[in-house]
C-alpha positions in Angstrom: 0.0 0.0 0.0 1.8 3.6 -1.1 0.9 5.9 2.0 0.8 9.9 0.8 3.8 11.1 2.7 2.6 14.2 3.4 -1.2 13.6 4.5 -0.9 9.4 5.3 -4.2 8.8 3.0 -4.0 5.7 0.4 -3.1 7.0 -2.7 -4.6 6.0 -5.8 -2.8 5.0 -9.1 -2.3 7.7 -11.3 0.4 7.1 -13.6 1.1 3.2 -14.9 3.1 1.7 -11.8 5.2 4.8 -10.9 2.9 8.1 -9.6 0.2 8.0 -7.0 -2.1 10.8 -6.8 -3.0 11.6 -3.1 -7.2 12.0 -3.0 -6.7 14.5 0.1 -4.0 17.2 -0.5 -3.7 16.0 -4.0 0.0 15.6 -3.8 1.4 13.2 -7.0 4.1 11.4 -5.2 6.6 8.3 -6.5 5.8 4.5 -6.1 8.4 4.0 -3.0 9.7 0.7 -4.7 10.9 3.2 -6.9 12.7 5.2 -4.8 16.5 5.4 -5.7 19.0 5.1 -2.0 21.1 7.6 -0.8 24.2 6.8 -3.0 22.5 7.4 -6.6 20.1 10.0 -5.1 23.4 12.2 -4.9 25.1 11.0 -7.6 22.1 11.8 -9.7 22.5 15.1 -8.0 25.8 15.9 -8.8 25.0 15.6 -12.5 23.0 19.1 -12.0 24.8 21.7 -13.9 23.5 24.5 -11.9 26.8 26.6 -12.8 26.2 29.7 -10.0 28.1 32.3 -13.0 25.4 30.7 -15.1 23.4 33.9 -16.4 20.5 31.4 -17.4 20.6 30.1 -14.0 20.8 32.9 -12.1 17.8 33.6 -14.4 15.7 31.2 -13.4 16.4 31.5 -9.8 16.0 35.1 -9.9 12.3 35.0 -8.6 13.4 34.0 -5.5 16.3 35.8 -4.8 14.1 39.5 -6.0 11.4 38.2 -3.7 14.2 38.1 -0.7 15.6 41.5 -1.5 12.4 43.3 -1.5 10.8 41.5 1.9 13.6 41.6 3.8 16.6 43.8 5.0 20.3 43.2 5.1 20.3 42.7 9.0 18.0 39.5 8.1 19.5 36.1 8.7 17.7 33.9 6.2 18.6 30.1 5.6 19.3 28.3 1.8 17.6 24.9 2.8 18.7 22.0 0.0 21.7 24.3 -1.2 23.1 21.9 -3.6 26.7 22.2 -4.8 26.4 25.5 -6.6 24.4 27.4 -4.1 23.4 30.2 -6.5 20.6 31.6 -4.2 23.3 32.3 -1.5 25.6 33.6 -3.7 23.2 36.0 -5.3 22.3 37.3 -2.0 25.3 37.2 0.0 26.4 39.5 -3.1 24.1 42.0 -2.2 25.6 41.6 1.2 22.7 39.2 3.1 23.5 37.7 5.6 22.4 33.9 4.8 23.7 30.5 5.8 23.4 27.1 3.5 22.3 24.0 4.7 22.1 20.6 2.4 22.1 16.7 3.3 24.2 16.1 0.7 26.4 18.9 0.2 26.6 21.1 2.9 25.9 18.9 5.9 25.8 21.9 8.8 23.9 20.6 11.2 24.6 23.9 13.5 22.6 25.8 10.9 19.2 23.8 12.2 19.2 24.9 15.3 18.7 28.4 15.3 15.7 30.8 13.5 15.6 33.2 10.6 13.8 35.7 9.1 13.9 33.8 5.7 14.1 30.2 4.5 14.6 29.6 0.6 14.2 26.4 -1.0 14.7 26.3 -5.0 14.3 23.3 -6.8 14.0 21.5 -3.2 10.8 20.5 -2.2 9.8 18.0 -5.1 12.7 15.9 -4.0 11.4 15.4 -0.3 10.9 12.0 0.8 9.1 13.2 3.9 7.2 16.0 3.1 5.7 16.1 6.0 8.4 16.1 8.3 10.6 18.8 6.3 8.0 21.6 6.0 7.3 21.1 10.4 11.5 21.5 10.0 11.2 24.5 8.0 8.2 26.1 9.7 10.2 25.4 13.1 13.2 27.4 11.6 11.2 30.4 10.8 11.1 33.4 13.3 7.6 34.7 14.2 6.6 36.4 10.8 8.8 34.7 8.9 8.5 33.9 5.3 9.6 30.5 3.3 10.1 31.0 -0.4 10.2 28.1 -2.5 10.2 27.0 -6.3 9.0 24.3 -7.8 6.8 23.6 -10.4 3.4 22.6 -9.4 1.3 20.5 -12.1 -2.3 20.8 -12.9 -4.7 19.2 -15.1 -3.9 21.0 -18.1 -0.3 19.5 -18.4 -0.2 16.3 -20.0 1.6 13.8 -17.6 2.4 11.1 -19.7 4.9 13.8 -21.6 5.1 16.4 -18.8 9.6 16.4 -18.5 9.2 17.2 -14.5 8.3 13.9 -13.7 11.2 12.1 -15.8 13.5 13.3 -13.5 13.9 10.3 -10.8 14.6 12.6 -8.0 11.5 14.1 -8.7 9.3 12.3 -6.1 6.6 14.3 -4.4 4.9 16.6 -6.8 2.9 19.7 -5.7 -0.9 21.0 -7.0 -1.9 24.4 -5.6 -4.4 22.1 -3.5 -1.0 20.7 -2.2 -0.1 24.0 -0.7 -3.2 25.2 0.8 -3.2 21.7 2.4 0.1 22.4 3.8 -0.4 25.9 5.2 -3.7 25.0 6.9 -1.9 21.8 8.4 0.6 23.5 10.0 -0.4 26.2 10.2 1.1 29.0 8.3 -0.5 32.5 8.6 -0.6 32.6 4.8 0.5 31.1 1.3 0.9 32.9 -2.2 1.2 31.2 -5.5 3.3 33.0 -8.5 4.0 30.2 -11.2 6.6 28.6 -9.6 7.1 30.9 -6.6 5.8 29.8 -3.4 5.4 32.0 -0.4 4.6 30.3 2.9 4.5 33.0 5.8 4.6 32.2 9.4 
């Protein structure tokens, strides 16, 4: 039986063997037979060519980083969560002189930076690949000072994309797949003051 991970209902099959759609918070999450271990996980993660001088990069990522410099002040502390080995959102706003730390599993490992608040938490290209949705978004809201904001990216489906060809899902890292039911589900769960939904920008506020 495949358990949504973020909710615990039975999920039903959505895509041949390999998704499950969640009938409660409408997650999509990944078959957990399917589920590659720690050792690939990462090497399928260093394959990511997310060059930090990469000007398409720092492109894409540039959502979250503008969204940072115009809620937040340069005495913020603020947290990358899920870094990965470029770390381009800490770069781009420690260039602007923030003050933010990284933290990642695989890549930065500092477990000193969980134990302490911050204004801001960022999260780009993170929360799709969370085996334990649940338990990482009570991390997160636990991180956040009072009024506190979590930004993430990802890219939420809906039932205009076509699945079957949709090029998020092929990635096998990509495990727990958001709807903007997802997120509502998640802020009223844990309760987060407020959520905001801009394409791929999310905003959770504590």
């Amino acid at each position: 039986m495949n358990l949504c991970p973020l909710c615990c209902s039975t999920g039903e099959h959505f895509y041949k063997d390999e998704f499950f759609l969640c009938p409660i918070c409408k997650a999509i999450f990944k078959n957990k037979n399917l589920l590659l271990d720690d050792l690939k996980e990462k090497q399928r993660y260093e394959l990511h060519s997310n060059n930090s001088l990469d000007e398409g990069y720092q492109q894409f990522v540039s959502p979250i980083v503008n969204s940072v410099l115009k809620d937040f002040r340069l005495t913020d502390c603020g947290l990358d969560f899920g870094t990965g080995q470029s770390q381009i959102v800490a770069k781009r706003l420690q260039k602007n002189r923030y003050d933010i730390s990284v933290y990642d599993p695989y890549f930065a490992p500092i477990e000193e930076n969980l134990n302490k608040q911050y204004e801001y938490i960022t999260a780009c290209e993170v929360i799709e690949h969370f085996n334990d949705p649940r338990k990482e978004f009570i991390l997160l809201k636990s991180l956040l000072k009072e009024n506190g904001k979590l930004y993430c990216m990802t890219h939420l489906y809906d039932e205009k994309i076509d699945f079957s060809k949709w090029y998020y899902k092929n990635d096998l890292t990509h495990i727990f797949i958001y709807q903007k039911e997802t997120i509502k589900y998640i802020q009223e769960m844990l309760g987060f003051a407020s959520y905001l939904i801009d394409k791929r920008l999310i905003v959770l506020s504590k």
